[in-house]
C-alpha positions as CSV (number, residue, x, y, z in Angstrom):
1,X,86.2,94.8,104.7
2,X,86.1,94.6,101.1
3,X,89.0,96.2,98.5
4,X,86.2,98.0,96.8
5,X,85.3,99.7,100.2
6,X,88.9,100.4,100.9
7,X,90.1,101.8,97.8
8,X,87.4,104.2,98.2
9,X,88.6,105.3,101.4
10,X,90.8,108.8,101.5
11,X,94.9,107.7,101.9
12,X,94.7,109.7,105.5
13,X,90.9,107.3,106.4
14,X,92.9,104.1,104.9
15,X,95.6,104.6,107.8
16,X,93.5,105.6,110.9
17,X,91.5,101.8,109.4
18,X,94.6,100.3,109.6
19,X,95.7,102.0,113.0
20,X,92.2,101.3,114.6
21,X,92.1,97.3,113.7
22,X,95.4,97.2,114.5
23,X,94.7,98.3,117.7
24,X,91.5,95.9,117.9
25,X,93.9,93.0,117.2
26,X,96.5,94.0,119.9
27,X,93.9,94.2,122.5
28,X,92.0,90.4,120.9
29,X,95.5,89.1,120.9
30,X,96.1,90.1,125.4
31,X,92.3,88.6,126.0
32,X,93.9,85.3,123.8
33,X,96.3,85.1,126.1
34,X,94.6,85.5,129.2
35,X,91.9,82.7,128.1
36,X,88.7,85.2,127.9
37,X,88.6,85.4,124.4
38,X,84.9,84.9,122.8
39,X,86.0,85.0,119.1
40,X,89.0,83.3,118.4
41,X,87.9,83.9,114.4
42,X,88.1,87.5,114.7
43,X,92.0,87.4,114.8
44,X,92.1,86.1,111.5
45,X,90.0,88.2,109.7
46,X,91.1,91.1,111.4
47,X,95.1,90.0,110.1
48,X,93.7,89.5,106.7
49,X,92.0,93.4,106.8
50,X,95.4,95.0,107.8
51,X,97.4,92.7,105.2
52,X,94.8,94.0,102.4
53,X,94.4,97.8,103.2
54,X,98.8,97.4,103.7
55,X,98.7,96.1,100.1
56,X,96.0,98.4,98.4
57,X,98.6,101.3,99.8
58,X,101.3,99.9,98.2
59,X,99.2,99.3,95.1
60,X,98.0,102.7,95.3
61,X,101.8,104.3,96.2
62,X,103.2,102.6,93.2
63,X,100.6,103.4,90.9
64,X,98.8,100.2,89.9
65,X,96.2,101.2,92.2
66,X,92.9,99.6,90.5
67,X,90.3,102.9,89.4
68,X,87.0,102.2,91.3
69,X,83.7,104.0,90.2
70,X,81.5,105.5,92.7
């Protein structure tokens, strides 16, 4: 997901994202363990997606939140 697409998002839509590949990576993370994982890759970008949406909030809550045209 890109931080155009996410600082576009509503504060309320940027935490059910967050929740929902959160979720997606728990679940990734049990098929990992059990061996019958297809996309090991996935993990990783999925980490890097929570860890920017997390920091665009923060940006956003603190007020250094970049102003995107639509």
């Amino acid at each position: 997901m890109k931080p155009e697409e996410i600082r576009n998002l509503s504060a309320a839509e940027r935490e059910e994202k967050a929740r929902d590949i959160a979720e997606e990576y728990f679940n990734l993370k049990f098929q990992l363990a059990t061996g019958k994982i297809e996309n090991p890759g996935r993990l990783r970008m999925l980490r890097r997606n929570i860890a920017r949406i997390k920091s665009i909030q923060t940006e956003i809550a603190a007020g250094k939140g970049k102003k995107v045209k639509a």
